[in-house]
Each structure stands twice: as structure tokens, then as C-alpha cells.
C-alpha positions as CSV (number, residue, x, y, z in Angstrom):
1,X,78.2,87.2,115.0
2,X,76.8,83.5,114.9
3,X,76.4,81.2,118.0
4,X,78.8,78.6,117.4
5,X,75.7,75.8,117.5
6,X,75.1,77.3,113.8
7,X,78.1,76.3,112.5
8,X,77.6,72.6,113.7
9,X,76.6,69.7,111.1
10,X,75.5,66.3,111.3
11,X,76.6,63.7,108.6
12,X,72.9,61.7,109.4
13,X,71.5,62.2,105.7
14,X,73.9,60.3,104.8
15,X,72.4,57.0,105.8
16,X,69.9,57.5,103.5
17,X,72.2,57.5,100.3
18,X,73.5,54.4,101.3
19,X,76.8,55.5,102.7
20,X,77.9,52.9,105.5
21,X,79.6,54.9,108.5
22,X,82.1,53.6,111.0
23,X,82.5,56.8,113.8
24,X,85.8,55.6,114.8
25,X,89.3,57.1,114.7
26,X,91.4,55.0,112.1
27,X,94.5,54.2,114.1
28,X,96.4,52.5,111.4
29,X,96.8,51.7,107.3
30,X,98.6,49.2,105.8
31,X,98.6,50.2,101.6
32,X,100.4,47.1,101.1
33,X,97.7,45.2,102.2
34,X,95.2,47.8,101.5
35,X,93.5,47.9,104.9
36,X,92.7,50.1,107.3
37,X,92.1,49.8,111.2
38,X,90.4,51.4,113.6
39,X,90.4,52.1,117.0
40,X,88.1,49.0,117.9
41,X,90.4,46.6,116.1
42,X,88.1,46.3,113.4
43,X,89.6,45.8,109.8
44,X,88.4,47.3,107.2
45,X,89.5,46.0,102.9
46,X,89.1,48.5,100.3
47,X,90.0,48.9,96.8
48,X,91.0,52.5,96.8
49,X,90.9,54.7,100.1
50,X,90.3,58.6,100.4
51,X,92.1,60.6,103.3
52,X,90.9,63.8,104.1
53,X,93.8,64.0,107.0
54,X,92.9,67.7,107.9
55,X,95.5,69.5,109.8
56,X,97.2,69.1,113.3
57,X,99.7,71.6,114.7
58,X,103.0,71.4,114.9
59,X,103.4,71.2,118.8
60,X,107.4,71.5,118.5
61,X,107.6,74.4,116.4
62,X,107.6,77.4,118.1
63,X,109.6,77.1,121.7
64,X,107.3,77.8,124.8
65,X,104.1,76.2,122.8
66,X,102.6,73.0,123.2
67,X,99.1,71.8,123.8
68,X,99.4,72.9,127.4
69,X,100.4,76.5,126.4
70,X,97.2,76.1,123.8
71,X,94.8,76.7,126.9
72,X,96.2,79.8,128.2
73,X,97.4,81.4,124.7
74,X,94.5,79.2,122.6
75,X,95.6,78.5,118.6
76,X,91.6,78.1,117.8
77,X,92.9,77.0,114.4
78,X,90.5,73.6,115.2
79,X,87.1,74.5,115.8
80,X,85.2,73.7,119.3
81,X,86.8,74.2,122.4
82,X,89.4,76.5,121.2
83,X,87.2,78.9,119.8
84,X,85.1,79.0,122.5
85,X,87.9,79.9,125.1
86,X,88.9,82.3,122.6
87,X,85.8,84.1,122.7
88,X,85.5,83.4,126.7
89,X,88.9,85.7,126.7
90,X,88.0,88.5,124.5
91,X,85.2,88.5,126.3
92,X,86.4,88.9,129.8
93,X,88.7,91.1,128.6
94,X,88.8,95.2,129.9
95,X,88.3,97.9,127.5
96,X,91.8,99.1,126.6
97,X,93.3,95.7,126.8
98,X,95.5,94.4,124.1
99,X,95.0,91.3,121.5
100,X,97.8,89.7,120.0
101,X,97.4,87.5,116.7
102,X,100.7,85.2,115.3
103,X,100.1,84.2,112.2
104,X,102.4,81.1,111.0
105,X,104.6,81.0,108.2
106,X,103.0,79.2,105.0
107,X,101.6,76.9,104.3
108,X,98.7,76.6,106.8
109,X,95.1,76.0,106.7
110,X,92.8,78.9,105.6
111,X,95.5,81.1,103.8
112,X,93.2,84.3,104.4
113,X,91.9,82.9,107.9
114,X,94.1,84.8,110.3
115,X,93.2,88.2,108.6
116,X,89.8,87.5,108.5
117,X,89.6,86.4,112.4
118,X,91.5,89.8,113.0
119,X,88.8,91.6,111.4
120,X,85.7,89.8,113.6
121,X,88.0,90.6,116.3
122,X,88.2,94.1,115.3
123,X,84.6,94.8,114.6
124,X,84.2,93.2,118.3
125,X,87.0,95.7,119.7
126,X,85.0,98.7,117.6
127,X,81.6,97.9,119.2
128,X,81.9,96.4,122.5
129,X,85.3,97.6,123.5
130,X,86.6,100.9,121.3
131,X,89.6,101.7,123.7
132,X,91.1,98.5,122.9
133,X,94.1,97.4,120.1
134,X,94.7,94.6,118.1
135,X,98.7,93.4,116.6
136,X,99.0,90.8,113.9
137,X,102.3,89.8,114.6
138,X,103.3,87.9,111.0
139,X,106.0,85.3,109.3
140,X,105.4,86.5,106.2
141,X,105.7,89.9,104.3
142,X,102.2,89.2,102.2
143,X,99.2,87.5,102.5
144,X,96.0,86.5,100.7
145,X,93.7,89.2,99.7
146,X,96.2,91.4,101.5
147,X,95.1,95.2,99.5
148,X,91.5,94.5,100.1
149,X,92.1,94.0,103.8
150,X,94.3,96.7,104.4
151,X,92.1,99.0,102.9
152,X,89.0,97.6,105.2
153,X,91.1,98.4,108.2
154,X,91.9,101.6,107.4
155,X,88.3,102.5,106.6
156,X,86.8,100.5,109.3
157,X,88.9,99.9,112.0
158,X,91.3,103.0,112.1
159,X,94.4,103.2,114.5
160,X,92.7,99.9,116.3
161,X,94.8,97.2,114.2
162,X,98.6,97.3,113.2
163,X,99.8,94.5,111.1
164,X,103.5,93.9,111.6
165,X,105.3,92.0,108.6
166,X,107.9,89.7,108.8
167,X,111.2,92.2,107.5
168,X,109.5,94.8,110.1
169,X,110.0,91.7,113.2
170,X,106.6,90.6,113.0
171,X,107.7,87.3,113.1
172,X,107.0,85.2,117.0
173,X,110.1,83.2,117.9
174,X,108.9,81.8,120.9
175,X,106.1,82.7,123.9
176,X,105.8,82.3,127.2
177,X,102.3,81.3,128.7
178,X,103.2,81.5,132.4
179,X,104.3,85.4,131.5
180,X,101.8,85.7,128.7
181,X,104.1,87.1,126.6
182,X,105.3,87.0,122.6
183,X,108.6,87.5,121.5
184,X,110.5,88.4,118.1
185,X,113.6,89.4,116.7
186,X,113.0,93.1,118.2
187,X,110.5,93.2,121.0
188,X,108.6,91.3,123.5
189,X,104.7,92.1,123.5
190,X,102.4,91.2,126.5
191,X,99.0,90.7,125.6
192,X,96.2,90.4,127.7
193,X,94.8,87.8,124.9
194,X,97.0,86.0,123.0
195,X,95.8,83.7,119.9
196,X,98.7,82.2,118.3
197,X,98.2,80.3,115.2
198,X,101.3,77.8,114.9
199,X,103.1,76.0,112.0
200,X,101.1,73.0,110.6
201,X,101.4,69.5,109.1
202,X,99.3,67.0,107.7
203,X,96.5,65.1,110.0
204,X,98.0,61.9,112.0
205,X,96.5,59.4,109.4
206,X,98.7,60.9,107.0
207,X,101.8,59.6,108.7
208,X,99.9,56.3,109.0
209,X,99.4,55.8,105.9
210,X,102.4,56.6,104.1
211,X,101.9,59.8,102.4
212,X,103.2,62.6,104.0
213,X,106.7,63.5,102.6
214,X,109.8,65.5,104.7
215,X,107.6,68.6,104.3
216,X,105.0,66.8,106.9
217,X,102.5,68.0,103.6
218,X,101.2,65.3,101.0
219,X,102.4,65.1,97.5
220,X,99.6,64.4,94.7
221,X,98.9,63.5,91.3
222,X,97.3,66.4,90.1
223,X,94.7,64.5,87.7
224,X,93.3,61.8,91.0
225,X,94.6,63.4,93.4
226,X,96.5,60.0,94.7
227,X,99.3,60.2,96.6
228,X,102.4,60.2,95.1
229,X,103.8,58.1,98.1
230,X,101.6,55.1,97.6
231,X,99.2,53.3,95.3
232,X,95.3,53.4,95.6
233,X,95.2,56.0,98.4
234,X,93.7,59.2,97.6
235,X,94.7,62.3,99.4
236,X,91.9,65.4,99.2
237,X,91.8,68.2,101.4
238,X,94.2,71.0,103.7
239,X,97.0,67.7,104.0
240,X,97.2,67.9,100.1
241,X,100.2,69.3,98.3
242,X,97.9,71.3,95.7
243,X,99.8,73.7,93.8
244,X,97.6,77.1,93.4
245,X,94.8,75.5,95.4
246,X,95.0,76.9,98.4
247,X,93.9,75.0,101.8
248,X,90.9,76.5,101.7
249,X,87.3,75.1,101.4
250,X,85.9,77.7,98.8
251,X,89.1,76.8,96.6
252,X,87.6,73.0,96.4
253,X,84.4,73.9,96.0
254,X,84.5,77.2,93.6
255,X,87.5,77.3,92.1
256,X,88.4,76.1,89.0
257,X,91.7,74.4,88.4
258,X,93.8,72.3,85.6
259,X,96.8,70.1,85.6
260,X,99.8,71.7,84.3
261,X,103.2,70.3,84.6
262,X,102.5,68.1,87.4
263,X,101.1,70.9,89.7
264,X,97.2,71.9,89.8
265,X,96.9,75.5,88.1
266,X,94.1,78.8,88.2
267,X,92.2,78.6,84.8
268,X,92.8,81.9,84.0
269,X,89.7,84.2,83.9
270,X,88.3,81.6,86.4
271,X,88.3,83.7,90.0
272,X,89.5,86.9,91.1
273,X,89.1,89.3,93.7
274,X,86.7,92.2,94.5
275,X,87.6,95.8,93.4
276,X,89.7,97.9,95.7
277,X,87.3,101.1,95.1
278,X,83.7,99.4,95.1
279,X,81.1,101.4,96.5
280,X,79.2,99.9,99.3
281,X,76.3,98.6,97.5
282,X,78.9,96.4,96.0
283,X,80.3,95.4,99.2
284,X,76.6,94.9,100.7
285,X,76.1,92.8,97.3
286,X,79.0,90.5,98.2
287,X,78.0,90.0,102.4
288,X,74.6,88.2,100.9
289,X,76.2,86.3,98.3
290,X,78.6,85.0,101.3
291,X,76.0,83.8,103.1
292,X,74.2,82.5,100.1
293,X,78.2,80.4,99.7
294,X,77.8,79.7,103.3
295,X,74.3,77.9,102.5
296,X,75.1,76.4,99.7
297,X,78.1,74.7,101.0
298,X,76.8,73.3,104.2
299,X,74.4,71.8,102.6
300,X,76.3,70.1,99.5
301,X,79.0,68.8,102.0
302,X,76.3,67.5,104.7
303,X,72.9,66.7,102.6
């Protein structure tokens, strides 16, 4: 619905609040020292240090993907390439053809993101190629917002998208790219476009500096948000262990929170979700006040 140039941001106001960039990947951290290096050899001191690590995927957690496999059945779970050869496939796709989504286990980035990519995908199917179907295959047995996109799909997208759960086999065990193929516990599926969504882990940096734990997540105080792993480094973002914040950008910036018993916590009466039953001038409502979020957010985060 947007040409992927909109979604594209430049961090060039920043220069004029006095913020001092270095566009280099950080290739190491020392906390004992409390330095960081980058890719140039240049060191860098600091007093306290912030990681936003992001995500990477887990390339050895789901036998028959790796970042080879990523190009023929593309994850598109890191924005850029990937979601343009995602789109490049649906594209060239025939009407009739199949899509196949795998959606990981949690925790992941974007709790609600795989059922809201399958409903884009949908609306795409509905209007440029109606014969065609679309499978969720899924690790888990609920997701986020899960009534309120169920009931979308049946009102919307009817007979065009069957989410499989994880105690009905919806769970992929391994693929095949060569054979473009998914399998689980009880069948095989060939689509003619795959997107699988693997496990996750924190970013690289996060294993540099110290602060991811066994769980390949990284564990916070709930008050700084500094790691629990090492002094003076600050852990924000998808690599943080959160509580009920979720890995999701309008959880940091619209959600309200509280530390409770060494996890973050909902206020309650803070958030919620929209009614099951609301009419459509509700649901019209809510599409411009997304984009009105979408606005605002962009330009808080880039200036």
C-alpha cells in the first residue's frame, strides 16, 4: 500500500541538536574498561553506553534454513532487501497460487507482525489475485490481538486464509528451499511463496558486550533499563528482556508501564484493544488515527 521509499528515514536532524554520529558498525565492547570499538579501530570512552541491539535471526534453528535459504524462502523480518523480494514473489506469482507464512515460536520481534503481514497479504490476494490462498503455519496456539484478527478474516478475507495452530500441527520443523517445501508434525506444504519468519535472538552487539543471557535475550533492571549482566550499559529495545512490554515499537512509545517485582508491568486502565463488534465508522476512526501514530512516530524518533 506504500512504496517502500516512504518508510525510509534519515537521522540528519540530528546534527543540529548536537548529537555527534559515528556510521560505523561497533565490532566490540569492553564494560570493564568501558569502551567501545568500531569497525575502523577507532575507540570510543563513555560513562554509560545504550544498546539498542535489534534482532538477528537465529540461522541454526529451524533445519534446512540459513541465510542462503533466506533468498529463495525470504524471512523479511529485517526491512530492505527482504521485503522487497518478498513483494517481487507475490508479485510474480499466478492467480491460484499458494502463500505460506511460519510464524516462530515466542518471543520474536513485532508480537502481532506476522498476523498483520498475513492480512496485507490477504487484501493483496483479494484484489489482484482472488483465486489464490494464504496458510499461517504457527508455533504457538494464541497470538496478539488474535479475536480481532480472526474476526477481520472471516469478514474480509473469507475461505482465502486458514490459520493452523500449534496442537492442530501448525508448527514448521524444518523446509526445504531447493524443493520449496514446509514440513510439520503432520504434512508437508509446497508453496509457490514461502515467507518464513524464524526464531530470534538479540542483535550481535549484544553478545559483544556482555548482556545477553542463555536465552540469547537481555535481562534488565526494570527502573534503567541496565543490563543485569553488566554495569553502566543500558539495554533498550526488541533485545530487551521487558516483562509485559512487548517487542514492539508502539509498546515503547504508547504504552504505559511500572516496575513490579523486578519485571515491567501494564498500568492497568492504561491500553486495551478495539471492540470485537464496532461498526465501521469505528474501524474507519481507528485507520486515521494509525496513520496519525505512524506520523507522529516517525517524526519523534528521526526529528
Amino acid at each position: 500500500m506504500r512504496d517502500l521509499r516512504d518508510q525510509e528515514f534519515t537521522y540528519d536532524k540530528l546534527a543540529g541538536r548536537g548529537v555527534e554520529q559515528a556510521r560505523l558498525t561497533a565490532t566490540g565492547v569492553d564494560p570493564q574498561a568501558r569502551a567501545v570499538t568500531l569497525a575502523d579501530g577507532t575507540r570510543l570512552a563513555y560513562d554509560r553506553l545504550v544498546v539498542a541491539p535489534g534482532i538477528d535471526i537465529r540461522w541454526d534453528a529451524l533445519p534446512g534454513y540459513g541465510e542462503a535459504a533466506a533468498e529463495t524462502m525470504p524471512h523479511a523480518w529485517k526491512a530492505g532487501a527482504q521485503t522487497t523480494l518478498l513483494r517481487r514473489q507475490l508479485e510474480a506469482m499466478e492467480d491460484g497460487g499458494l502463500v505460506a507464512i511460519s510464524a516462530p515460536a515466542n518471543p520474536y520481534r513485532c508480537p502481532p507482525g506476522p498476523y498483520e503481514r498475513a492480512s496485507l497479504i490477504a487484501h493483496y490476494l483479494k484484489t489482484k489475485k482472488p483465486r489464490s490462498k494464504l496458510i499461517l503455519l504457527d508455533a504457538k496456539d494464541a497470538f496478539s490481538k488474535q479475536k480481532l484478527f480472526q474476526n477481520a478474516w472471516k469478514e474480509l478475507y473469507p475461505g482465502l486464509i486458514e490459520w493452523v495452530s500449534l496442537s492442530s500441527g501448525g508448527k514448521v520443523t524444518a523446509v526445504d528451499p531447493a524443493a520449496l517445501t514446509l514440513t510439520t508434525d503432520f504434512q508437508t506444504y509446497k508453496p509457490v511463496v514461502a515467507n518464513v519468519i524464524p526464531p530470534q535472538k538479540a542483535g550481535h552487539i549484544a553478545e559483544l558486550a556482555g548482556v545477553a543471557d542463555r536465552s540469547s535475550w537481555c535481562p534488565i533492571d526494570p527502573v534503567t533499563f541496565e543490563s543485569s549482566l553488566q554495569l553502566n550499559v543500558h539495554v533498550i529495545g526488541d533485545a530487551a528482556i521487558a516483562g509485559a512490554m512487548p517487542k514492539s515499537a508502539f509498546a515503547a512509545n504508547a504504552g504505559v508501564y511500572q516496575p513490579a517485582n523486578g519485571q515491567l508491568v501494564e498500568v492497568p486502565g492504561s491500553g486495551g484493544v478495539s471492540p470485537l463488534d464496532a461498526p465501521a465508522a469505528i474501524r474507519a476512526a481507528e485507520e486515521s488515527i494509525a496513520d496519525g501514530w505512524f506520523r507522529t512516530i516517525t517524526a519523534e524518533a528521526f526529528g
